[in-house]
C-alpha positions in Angstrom: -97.5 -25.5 -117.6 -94.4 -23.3 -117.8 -91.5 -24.1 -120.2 -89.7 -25.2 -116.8 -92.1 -28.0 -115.9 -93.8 -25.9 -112.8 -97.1 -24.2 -112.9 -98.5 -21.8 -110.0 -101.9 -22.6 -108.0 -104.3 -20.3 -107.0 -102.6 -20.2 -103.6 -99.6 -18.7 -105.3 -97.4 -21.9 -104.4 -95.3 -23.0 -107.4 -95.2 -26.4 -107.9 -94.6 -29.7 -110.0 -96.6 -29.3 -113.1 -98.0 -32.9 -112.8 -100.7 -32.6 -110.7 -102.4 -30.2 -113.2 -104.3 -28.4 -110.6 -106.9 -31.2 -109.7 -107.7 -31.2 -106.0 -106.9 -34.8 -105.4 -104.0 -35.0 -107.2 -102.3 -31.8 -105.7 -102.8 -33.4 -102.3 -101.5 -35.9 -103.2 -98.5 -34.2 -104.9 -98.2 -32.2 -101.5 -98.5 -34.2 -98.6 -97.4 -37.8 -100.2 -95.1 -38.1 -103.2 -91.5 -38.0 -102.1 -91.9 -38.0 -98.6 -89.9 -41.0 -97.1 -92.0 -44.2 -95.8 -91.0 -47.0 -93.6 -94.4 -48.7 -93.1 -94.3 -51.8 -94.7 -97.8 -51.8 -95.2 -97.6 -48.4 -97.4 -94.6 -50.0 -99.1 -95.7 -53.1 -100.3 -99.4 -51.1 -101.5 -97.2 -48.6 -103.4 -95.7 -51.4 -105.1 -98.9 -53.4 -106.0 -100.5 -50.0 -107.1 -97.6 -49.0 -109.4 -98.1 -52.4 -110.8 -102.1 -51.6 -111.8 -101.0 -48.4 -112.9 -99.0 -49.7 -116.0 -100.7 -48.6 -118.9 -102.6 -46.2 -117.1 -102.5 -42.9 -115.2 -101.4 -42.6 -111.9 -104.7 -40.7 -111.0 -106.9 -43.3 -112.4 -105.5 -45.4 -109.5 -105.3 -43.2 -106.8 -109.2 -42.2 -107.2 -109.7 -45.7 -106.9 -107.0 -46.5 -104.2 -109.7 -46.5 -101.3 -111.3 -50.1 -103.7 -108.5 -51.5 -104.0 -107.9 -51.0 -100.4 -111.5 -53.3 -99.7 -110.4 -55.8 -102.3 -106.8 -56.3 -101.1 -107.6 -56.4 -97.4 -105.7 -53.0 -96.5 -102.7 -54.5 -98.9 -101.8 -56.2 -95.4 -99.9 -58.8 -97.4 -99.8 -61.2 -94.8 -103.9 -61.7 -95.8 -103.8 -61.1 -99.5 -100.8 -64.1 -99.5 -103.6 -66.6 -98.2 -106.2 -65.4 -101.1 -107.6 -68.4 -103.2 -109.8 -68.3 -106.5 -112.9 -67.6 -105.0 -110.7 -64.4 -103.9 -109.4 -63.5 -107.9 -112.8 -64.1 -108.9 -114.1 -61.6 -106.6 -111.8 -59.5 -107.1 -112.6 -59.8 -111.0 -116.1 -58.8 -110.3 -115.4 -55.5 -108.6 -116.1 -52.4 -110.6 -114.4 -50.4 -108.1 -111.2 -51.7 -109.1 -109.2 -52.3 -112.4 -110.2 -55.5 -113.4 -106.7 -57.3 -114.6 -106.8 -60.9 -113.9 -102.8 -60.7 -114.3 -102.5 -57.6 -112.5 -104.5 -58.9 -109.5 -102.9 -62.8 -109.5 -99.9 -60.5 -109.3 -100.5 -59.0 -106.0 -101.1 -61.9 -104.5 -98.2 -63.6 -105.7 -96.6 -60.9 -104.4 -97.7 -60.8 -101.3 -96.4 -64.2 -100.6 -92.8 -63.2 -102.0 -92.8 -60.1 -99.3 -94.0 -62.5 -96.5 -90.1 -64.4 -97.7 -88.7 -61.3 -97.8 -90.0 -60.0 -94.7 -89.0 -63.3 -92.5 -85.3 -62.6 -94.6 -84.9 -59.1 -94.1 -86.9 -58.3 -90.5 -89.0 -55.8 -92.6 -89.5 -54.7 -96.2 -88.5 -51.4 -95.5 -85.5 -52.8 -94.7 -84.9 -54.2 -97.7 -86.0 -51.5 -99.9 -84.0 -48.5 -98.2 -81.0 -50.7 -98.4 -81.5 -49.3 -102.4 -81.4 -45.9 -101.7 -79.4 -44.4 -104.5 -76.2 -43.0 -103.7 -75.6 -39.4 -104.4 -73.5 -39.7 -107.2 -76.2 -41.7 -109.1 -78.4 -38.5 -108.2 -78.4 -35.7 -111.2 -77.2 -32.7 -109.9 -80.2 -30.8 -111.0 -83.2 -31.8 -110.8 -85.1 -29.8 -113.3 -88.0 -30.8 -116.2 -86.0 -32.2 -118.5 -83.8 -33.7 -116.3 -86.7 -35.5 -114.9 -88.3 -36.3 -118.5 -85.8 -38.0 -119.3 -85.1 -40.8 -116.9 -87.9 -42.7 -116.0 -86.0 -45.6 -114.9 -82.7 -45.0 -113.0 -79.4 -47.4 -112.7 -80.8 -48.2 -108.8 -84.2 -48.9 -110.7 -82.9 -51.6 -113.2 -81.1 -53.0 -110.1 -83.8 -53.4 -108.0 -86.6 -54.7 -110.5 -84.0 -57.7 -111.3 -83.5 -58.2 -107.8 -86.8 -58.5 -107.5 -87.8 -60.6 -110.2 -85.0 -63.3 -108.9 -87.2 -63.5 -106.0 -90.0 -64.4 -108.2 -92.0 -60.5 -108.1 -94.1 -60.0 -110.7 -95.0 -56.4 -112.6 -91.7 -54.6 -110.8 -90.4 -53.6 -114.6 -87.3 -51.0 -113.9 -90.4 -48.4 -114.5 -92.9 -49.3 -112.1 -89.6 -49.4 -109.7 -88.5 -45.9 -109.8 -92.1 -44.8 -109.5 -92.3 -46.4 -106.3 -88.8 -44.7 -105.6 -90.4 -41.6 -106.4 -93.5 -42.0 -104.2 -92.1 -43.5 -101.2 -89.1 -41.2 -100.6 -86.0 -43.1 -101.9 -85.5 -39.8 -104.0 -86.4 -36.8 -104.2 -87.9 -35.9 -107.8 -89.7 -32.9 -107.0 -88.7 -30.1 -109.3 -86.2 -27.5 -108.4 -88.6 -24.7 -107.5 -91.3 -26.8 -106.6 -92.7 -25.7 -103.0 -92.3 -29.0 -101.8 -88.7 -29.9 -102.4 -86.5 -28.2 -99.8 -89.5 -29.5 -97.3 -88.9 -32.8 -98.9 -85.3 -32.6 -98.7 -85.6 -31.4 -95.3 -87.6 -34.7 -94.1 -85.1 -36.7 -96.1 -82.0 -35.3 -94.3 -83.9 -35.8 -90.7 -84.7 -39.8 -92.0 -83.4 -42.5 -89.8 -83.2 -45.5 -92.3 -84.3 -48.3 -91.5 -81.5 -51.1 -90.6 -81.1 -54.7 -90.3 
């Protein structure tokens, strides 16, 4: 990794140092993270995922997103909120997933709070575009250090109590701005990253979603 958080692939792209040149993970990086999402189905995975990956890495996750997929019915939430004991237990019993019993009664209590918020709000993209930071929250640079150095984000905080009035579970102000980060709400790619101004482009073009 350079000293300015970027590091250069063999296809002479620079990019965010974070994908550490792994295959998966630079795919990921390039045609995923930060690119805006309105699918509520995405959205409400995202979520649940960022909740499994506390106290992990994000890649241990997203090499085992296509099991958690099986065991969480496609994360459509309006299944997983109908899932009983015999579902936790097999759940529990799945190698192919990370085997939390907290984590996983999570989702599914989850699921039934965005089924509420859904019927509220019309769709959860709805709702969670409406927390779009404004860009005077945004740092005007968005370089390494910059970006080591908030992990959480005013929005973030905002958001993960909003959340956990509405009875969510594993949404710490963390786990939010991850899922900020993923799904487009911001742009965190580094300055000099390939994929920022693309990002920012797709940003700009973005029809939010309204209620």
């Amino acid at each position: 990794m350079e000293q300015n958080g970027l590091i250069i692939g063999d296809d002479g792209l620079t990019r965010c140092f974070w994908h550490g040149g792994l295959e998966d993970y630079r795919r990921y990086h390039d045609q995923e993270w930060g690119r805006p999402v309105t699918d509520d189905i995405r959205l409400f995975e995202k979520i649940c995922l960022e909740g499994f990956q506390s106290g992990l890495s994000w890649l241990t996750i997203l090499r085992k997103r296509e099991n958690f997929r099986a065991a969480f019915a496609g994360f459509d939430f309006h299944k997983v909120a109908l899932f009983d004991d015999a579902d936790i237990a097999r759940c529990l019993a799945d190698a192919g997933i990370v085997r939390h019993r907290g984590k996983i009664v999570s989702t599914i209590n989850n699921a039934r709070r965005a089924v509420d918020l859904k019927a509220e709000y019309g769709s959860l993209a709805t709702y969670f575009w409406s927390f779009e930071p404004s860009a005077d929250e945004r740092p005007a640079r968005m370089d390494y250090e910059t970006l080591r150095a908030n992990p959480t984000s005013p929005t973030s905080v905002k958001l993960s109590k909003e959340l956990k009035k509405r009875g969510w579970s594993f949404v710490g102000p963390t786990t939010i701005y991850a899922f900020m980060q993923a799904m487009g709400l911001v742009n965190d790619h580094i300055e000099g990253c390939c994929c920022r101004p693309e990002v920012e482009t797709l940003r700009a073009a973005f029809v939010r979603p309204k209620g």
